[in-house]
C-alpha positions in Angstrom: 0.0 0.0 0.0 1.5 3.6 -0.7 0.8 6.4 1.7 1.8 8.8 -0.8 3.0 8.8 -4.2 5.4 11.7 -6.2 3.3 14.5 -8.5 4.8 15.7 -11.4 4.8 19.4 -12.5 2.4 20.4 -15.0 0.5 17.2 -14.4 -3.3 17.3 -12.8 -2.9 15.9 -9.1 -5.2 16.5 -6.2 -1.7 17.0 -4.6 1.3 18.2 -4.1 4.3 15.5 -3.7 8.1 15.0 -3.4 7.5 11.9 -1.6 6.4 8.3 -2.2 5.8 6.4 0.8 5.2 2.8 1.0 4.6 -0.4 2.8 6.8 -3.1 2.5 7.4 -7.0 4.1 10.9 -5.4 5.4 9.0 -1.9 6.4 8.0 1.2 5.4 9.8 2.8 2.6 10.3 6.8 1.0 11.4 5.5 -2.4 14.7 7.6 -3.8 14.4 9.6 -0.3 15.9 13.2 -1.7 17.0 13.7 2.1 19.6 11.1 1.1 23.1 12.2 -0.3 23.0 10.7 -4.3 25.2 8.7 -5.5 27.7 9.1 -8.1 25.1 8.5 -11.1 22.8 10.7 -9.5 20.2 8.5 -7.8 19.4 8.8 -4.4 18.8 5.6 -2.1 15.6 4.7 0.2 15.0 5.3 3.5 13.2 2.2 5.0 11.6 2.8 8.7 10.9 -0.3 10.9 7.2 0.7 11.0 4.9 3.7 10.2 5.2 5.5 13.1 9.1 5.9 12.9 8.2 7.2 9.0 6.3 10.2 10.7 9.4 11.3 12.2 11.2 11.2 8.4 8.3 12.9 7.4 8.7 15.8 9.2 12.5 16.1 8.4 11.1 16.1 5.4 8.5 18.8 5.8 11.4 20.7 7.9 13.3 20.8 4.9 10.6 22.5 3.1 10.2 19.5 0.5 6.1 19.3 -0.7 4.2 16.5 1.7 0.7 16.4 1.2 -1.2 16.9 4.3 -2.8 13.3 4.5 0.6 11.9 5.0 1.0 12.1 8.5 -2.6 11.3 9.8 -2.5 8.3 7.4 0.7 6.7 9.0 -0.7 7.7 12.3 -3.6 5.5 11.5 -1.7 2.4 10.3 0.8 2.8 13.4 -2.1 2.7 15.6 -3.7 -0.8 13.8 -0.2 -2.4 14.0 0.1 -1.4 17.8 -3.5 -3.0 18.4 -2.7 -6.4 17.3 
């Protein structure tokens, strides 16, 4: 399931992104995270969090860095941290 996925410029969206979030078996991912140094061919690697709530806090960083994040981000990883916790 993605939280999130990138917009493109010039491209009808209902949003805004620089991020695409994601669930995987290993965790949750921010696909070519552009917090991330590139390397050498330009790409940048993904930052994988153990579990939703821990992506909030890369979230913000990347909100803090004034990258675009939609607003439903946050409140949608809250949500799926909370299920995870109940069972």
């Amino acid at each position: 399931m993605s939280y999130v996925r990138w917009s493109s410029p010039g491209r009808p969206h209902d949003y805004d992104s620089a991020v695409y979030i994601y669930d995987t078996d290993d965790g949750v991912v921010c696909c070519s995270c552009i917090l991330l140094p590139a390397d050498a061919i330009g790409d940048h690697p993904s930052h994988v969090a153990a579990n939703p709530g821990q992506m909030i806090e890369h979230v913000r960083a990347h909100i803090a860095a004034g990258d675009a994040v939609p607003d439903f981000v946050i409140p949608a990883l809250a949500d799926a941290e909370r299920a995870r916790e109940a069972h």
